[in-house]
C-alpha positions in Angstrom: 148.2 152.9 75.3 150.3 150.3 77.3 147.4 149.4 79.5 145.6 148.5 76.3 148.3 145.6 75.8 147.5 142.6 78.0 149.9 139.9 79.3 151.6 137.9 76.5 154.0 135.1 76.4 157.4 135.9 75.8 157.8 135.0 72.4 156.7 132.8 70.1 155.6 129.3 71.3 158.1 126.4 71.1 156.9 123.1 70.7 159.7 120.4 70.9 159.5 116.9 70.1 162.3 114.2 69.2 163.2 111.8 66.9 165.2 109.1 65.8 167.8 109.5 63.7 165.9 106.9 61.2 162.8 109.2 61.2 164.3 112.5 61.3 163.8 113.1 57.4 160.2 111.7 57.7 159.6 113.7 60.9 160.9 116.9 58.6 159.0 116.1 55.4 156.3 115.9 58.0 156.3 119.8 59.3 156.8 120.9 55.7 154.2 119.3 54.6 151.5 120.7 57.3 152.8 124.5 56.7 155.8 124.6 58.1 158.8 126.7 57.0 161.9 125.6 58.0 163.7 128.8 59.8 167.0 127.2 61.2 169.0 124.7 62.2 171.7 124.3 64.7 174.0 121.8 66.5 174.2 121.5 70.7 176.2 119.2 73.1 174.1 120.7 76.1 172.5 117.3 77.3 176.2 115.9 76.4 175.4 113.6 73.4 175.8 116.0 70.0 172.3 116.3 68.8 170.7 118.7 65.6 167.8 120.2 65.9 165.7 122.0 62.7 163.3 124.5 63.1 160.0 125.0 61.7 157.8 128.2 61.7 154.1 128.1 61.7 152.5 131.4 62.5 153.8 132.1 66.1 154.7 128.9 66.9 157.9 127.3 66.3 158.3 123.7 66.3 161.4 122.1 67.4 162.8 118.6 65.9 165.3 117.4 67.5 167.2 114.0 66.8 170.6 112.8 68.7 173.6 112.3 66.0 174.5 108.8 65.9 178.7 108.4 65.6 178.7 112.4 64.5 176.3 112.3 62.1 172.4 112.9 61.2 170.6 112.7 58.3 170.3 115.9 55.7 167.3 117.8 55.1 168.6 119.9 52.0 166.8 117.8 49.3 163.5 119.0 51.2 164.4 122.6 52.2 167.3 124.3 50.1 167.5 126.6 53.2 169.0 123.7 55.1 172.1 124.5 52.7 174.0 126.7 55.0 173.2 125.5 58.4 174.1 122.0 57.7 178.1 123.1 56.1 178.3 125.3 58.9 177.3 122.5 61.9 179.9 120.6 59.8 182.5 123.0 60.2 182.0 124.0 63.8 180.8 121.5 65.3 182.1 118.5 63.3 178.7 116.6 62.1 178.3 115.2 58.9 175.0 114.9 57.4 173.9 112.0 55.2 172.6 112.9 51.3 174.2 116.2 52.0 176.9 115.7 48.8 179.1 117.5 48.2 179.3 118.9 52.3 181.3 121.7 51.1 182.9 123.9 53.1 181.3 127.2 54.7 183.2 128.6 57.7 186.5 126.8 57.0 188.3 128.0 54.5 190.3 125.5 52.1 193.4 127.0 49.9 192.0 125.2 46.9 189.2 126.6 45.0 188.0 123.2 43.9 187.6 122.3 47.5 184.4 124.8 47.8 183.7 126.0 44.7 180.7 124.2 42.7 182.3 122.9 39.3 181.5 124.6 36.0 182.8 122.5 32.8 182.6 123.2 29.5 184.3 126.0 27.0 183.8 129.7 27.4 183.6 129.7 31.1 185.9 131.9 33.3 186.6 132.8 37.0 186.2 136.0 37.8 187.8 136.6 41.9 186.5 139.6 43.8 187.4 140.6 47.3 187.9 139.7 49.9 189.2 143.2 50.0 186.4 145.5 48.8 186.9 149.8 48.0 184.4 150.6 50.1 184.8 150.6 54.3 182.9 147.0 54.3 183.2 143.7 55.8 185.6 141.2 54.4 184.0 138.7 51.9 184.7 137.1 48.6 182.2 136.1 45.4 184.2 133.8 42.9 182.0 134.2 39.4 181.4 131.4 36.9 181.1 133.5 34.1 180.6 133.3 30.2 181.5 136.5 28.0 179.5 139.2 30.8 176.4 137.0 32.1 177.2 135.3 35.5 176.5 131.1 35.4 176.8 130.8 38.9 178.7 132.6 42.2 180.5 131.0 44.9 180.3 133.4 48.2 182.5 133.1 50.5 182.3 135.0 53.6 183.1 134.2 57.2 186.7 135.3 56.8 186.1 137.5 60.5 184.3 134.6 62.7 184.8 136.4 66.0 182.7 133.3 67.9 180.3 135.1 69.5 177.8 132.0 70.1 181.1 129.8 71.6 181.9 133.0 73.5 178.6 133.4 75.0 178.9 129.7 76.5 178.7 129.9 80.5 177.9 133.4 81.1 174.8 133.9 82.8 171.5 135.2 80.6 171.5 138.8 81.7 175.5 138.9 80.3 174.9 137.1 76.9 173.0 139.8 75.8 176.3 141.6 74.3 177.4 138.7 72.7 173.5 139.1 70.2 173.6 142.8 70.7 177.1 143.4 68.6 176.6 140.4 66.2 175.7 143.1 63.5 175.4 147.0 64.2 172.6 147.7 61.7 170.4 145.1 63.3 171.2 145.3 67.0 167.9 145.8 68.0 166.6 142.8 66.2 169.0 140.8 67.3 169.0 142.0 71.3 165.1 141.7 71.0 165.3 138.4 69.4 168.0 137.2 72.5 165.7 138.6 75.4 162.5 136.9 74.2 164.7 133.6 74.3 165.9 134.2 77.3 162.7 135.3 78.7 160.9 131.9 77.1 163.8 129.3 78.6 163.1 131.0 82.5 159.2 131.2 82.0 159.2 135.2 82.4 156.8 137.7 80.5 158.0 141.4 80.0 155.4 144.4 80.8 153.7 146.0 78.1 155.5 149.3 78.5 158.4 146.9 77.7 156.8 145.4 74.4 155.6 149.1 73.5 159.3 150.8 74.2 160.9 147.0 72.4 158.5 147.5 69.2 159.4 151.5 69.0 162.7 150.7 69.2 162.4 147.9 66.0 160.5 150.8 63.9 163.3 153.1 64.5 166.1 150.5 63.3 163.5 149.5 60.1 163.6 153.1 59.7 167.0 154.5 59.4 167.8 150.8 57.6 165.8 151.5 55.2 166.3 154.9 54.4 170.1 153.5 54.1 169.1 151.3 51.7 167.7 153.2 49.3 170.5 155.8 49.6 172.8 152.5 48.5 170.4 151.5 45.6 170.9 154.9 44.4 174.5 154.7 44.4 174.5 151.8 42.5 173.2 153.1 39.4 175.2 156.7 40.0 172.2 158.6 40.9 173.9 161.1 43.2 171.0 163.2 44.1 169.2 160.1 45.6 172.1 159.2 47.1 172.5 162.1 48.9 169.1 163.0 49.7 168.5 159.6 51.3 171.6 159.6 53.0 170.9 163.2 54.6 167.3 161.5 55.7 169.0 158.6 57.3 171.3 160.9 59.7 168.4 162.9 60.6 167.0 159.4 61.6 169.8 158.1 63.2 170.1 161.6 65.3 166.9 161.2 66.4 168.0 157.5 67.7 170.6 159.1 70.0 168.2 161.7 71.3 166.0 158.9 72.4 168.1 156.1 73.4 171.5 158.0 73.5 173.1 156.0 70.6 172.5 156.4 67.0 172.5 152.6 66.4 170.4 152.1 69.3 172.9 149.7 71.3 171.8 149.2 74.8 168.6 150.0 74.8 167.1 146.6 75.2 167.2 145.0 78.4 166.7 141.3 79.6 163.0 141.2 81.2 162.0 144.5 80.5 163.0 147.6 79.3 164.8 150.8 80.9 164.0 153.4 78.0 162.6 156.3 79.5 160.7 158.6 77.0 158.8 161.7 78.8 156.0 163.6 76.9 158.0 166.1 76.1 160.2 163.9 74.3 157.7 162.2 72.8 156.1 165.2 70.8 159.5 166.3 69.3 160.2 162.7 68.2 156.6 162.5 67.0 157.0 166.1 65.3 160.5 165.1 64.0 159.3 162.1 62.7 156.2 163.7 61.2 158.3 165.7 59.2 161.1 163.7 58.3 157.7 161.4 56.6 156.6 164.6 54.3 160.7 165.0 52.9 160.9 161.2 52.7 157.7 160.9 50.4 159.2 164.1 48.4 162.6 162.2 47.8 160.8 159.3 47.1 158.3 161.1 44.4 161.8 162.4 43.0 162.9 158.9 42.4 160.0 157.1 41.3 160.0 160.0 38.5 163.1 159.6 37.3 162.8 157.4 34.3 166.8 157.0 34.0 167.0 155.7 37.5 163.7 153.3 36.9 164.9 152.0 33.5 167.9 150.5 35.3 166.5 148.7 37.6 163.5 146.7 35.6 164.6 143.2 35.4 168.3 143.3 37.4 169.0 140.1 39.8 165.5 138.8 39.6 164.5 136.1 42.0 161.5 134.0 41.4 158.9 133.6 44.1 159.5 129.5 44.6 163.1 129.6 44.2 162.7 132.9 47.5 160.6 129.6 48.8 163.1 127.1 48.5 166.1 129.0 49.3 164.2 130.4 52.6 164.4 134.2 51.7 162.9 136.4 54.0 162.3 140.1 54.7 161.8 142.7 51.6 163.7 140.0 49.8 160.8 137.8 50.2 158.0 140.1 49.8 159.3 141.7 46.8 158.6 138.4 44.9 155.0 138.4 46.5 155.5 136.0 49.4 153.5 138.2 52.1 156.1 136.4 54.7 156.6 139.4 57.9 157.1 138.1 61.5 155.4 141.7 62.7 152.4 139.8 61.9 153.3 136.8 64.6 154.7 138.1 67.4 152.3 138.4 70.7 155.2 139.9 72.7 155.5 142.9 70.9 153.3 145.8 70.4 152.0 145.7 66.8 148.5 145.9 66.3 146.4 143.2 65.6 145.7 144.0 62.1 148.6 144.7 60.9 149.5 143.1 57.4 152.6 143.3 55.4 152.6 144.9 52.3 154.1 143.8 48.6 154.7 145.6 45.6 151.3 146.0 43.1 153.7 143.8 40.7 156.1 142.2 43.1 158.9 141.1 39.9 161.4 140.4 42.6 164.2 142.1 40.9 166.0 145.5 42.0 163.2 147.7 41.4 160.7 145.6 43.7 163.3 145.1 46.1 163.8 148.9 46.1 159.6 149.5 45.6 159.1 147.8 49.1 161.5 149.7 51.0 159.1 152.7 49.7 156.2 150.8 50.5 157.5 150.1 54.2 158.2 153.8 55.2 154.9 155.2 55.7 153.6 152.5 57.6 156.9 152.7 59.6 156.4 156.4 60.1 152.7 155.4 61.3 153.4 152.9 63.7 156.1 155.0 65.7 153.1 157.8 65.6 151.1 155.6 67.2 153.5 153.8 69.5 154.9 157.5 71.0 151.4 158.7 71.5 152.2 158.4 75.2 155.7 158.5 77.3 157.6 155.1 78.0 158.5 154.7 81.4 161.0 152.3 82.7 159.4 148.8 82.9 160.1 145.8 85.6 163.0 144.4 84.9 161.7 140.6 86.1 158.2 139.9 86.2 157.3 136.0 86.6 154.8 134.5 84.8 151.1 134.1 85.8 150.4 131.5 88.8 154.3 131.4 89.7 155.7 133.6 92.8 156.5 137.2 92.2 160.7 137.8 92.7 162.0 141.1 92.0 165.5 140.0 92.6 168.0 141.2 90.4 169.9 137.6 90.3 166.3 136.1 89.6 167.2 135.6 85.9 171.0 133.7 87.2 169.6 131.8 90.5 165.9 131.4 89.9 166.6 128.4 87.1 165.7 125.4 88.8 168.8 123.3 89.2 168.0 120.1 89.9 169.6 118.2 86.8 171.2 119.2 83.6 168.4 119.3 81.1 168.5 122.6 79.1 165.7 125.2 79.7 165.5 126.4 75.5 164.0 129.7 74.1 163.5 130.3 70.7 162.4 133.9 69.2 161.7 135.3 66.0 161.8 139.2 65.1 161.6 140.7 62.0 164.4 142.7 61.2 165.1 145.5 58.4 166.3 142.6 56.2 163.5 139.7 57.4 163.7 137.4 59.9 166.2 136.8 62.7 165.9 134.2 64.7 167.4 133.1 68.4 167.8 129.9 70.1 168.9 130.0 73.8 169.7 126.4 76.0 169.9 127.6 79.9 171.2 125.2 82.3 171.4 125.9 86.0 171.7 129.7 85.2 174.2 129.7 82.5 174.0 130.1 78.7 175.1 126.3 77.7 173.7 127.4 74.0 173.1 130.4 71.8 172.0 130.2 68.3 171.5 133.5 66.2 170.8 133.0 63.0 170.1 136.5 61.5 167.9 137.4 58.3 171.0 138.2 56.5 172.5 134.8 57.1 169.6 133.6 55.9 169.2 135.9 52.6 172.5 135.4 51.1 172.1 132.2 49.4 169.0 134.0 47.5 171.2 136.7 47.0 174.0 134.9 45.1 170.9 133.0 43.1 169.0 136.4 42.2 172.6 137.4 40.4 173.0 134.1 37.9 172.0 135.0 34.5 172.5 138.8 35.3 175.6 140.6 33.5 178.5 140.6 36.0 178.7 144.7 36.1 175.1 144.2 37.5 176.6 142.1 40.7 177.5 145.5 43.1 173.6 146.9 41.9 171.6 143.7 43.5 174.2 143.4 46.3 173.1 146.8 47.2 168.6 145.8 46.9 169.4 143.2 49.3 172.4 145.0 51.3 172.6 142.1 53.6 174.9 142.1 56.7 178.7 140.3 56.0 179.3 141.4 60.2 176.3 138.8 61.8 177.2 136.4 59.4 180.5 136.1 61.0 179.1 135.8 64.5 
């Protein structure tokens, strides 16, 4: 199969441009207006000046607009792209910019004593607060949702998470590529494939390198198995939240078998360390392969009985119907991605734009028959999903993985095998940043990486994960749902409080 595969750029293509300050907005209103979907945003001082720089996806290309912050700040984006929300508070609070039109600028990662200081204010009688966590009763990440509520129907939540920011982008600052890769890798344990993929196909853009396509095959294999056990999780969690114990529990016994089968192959059950800057060093003899493939094939026939148990029962279906719906141009607006996304009928998948990974050419994501975007469409697609998950890994173990090149060059540039190519071979003549940007799709959508190399060393790392970028839909799928709903459509999007804390 992997001689199938031909060369392929790293990741998706970056095209960069910049603009003034003055024509930033226009520049943005611009890409949006030709197709683009804005997919990040993020603030560097790697050429020295403080500059902000939005990102726009179109198919497998991403284009880059850069403008340079004049006396710390840069015009706002957010009345053309909601999805600008969170990057712009968050460039605030790290990175001290301050974005014109962007009022209120209310705090994100800093974390005033004052509710009124980043809450959104709800006037009027019959309204009252409602303060959960940030402790929670389950073993879960620290974060806290402050409802505006009236009698049981939720006007409006506040979320506040980052209460564990561990720095992982800050920390990542000076170390050379090759050692950066932990820093993405344990930014969120549910989605550290994603995210290490995501990192080497920056990396692997900034220094001009292409990976083999035993690489790409063993990558995209790898991907399927995270989707997998993620989504059997998932389900298992929707199940819990409407006290169905049997699904529950069957789903949760289908996702150990899945994650067991992740340390027989990799030798870790969350897959950590299995991707590798440049290439890949999974080794997967035949052997191996057909018990994966056999294990696989019939973990596929007890997941489409669970499933066929679930879809029949009409107690567990009648509570989902209409629960934390989220209409397809607010999913638009807010920049929702992933099953999120498609379960409003937005056929958004990055599986179906990314030339340095193994899928095949025809693939096409799939969306419920009537994507309603609430919790029974967000759980339908996770059904959905399986079997082509299943299919794909069939396909992709078919033959053994081998261990591919580590460093392979790209075409018309010398061959060097060295293993401090990736550190030394960055041209070091001045100071201007070598950037990568990648996008994978993760279990929950979208993840995307931005990496700034100069002579050698990380001088910028961006991850901006799809949960980061699904919890603002999240919080707008609950208004107008009763407040006992909440922990049910926090568990259809069951989005990631760890990688929001990078």
């Amino acid at each position: 199969m992997s001689g199938s595969l031909p060369a392929a750029p790293a990741a998706q293509t970056l095209e960069e441009r910049m603009a003034r300050p003055s024509e930033f907005r226009a520049a943005c209103a611009e890409e949006l207006g030709r197709g683009g979907r804005f997919c990040g945003g993020y603030a560097s001082t790697a050429t020295g000046a403080p500059s902000w720089t939005a990102l726009f996806a179109v198919g497998a290309m991403t284009h880059a607009l850069r403008t340079v912050a004049i006396e710390g700040s840069v015009p706002s984006i957010v009345g053309l792209s909601g999805a600008a929300g969170w990057d712009e508070r968050e460039a605030h609070d790290l990175h001290g910019l301050d974005f014109a039109g962007h009022e209120p600028l209310r705090p994100l990662v800093e974390h005033p004593a004052a509710p009124a200081d980043w809450t959104v204010p709800v006037l009027g009688e019959g309204p009252y607060d409602v303060a959960v966590g940030p402790i929670h009763a389950g073993v879960i990440e620290s974060g806290h949702f402050r409802f505006h509520v009236v009698g049981e129907r939720i006007l409006l939540i506040d979320p506040r998470l980052f209460h564990k920011h561990r720095g992982l982008e800050r920390a990542a600052e000076g170390s050379r590529p090759e050692e950066g890769m932990a820093f993405a890798a344990r930014a969120c344990g549910a989605c550290a494939v994603a995210n290490s993929v995501a990192y080497a196909q920056a990396c692997e853009a900034a220094l001009d390198l292409v990976v083999d396509p035993d690489a790409r095959r063993a990558r995209t294999v790898l991907l399927e198995l995270e989707r997998l056990y993620n989504h059997l999780n998932d389900i298992s969690a929707i199940c819990a939240g409407v006290g169905f114990a049997p699904g529950t529990m069957a789903f949760a016994a289908l996702k150990e078998r899945a994650m067991r089968l992740n340390q027989e192959l990799s030798g870790h059950r969350f897959l950590f360390g299995s991707i590798a800057l440049g290439g890949s060093a999974l080794e997967i003899d035949r052997p191996a392969t057909e018990r994966a493939r056999a294990a696989l094939r019939d973990l596929a026939t007890d997941t489409a009985l669970a499933w066929r148990e679930l879809r029949f029962s009409a107690s567990v279906q009648a509570r989902l119907g209409g629960v934390g719906q989220l209409a397809p141009e607010d999913a638009i607006d807010l920049g929702a991605v992933g099953p999120s996304a498609r379960a409003t009928g937005i056929r958004l998948d990055t599986r179906t734009a990314s030339p340095a990974l193994a899928y095949p050419a025809d693939f096409a994501p799939v969306i419920p028959e009537d994507p309603t975007g609430d919790v029974a469409a967000r759980l339908e697609m996770r059904g959905l999903e399986l079997p082509a998950t299943f299919e794909l890994l069939d396909s992709l173990l078919a033959e053994p993985l081998s261990p591919a090149p580590l460093r392979k060059s790209v075409e018309g540039t010398p061959e060097r095998t060295s293993p401090q190519f990736v550190s030394e071979g960055v041209p070091s003549t001045d100071a201007s940043p070598s950037r990568g940007v990648a996008r994978v799709e993760s279990p929950r959508g979208e993840s995307v990486c931005v990496v700034e190399v100069v002579d050698g060393r990380i001088a910028r790392l961006h991850l901006r994960t799809a949960s980061y970028a699904n919890w603002p839909a999240l919080a707008h799928a609950a208004t107008e749902s009763l407040l006992p709903d909440f922990p049910l459509i926090n568990k259809s999007f069951e989005l990631c409080y760890a990688c929001v804390d990078r």
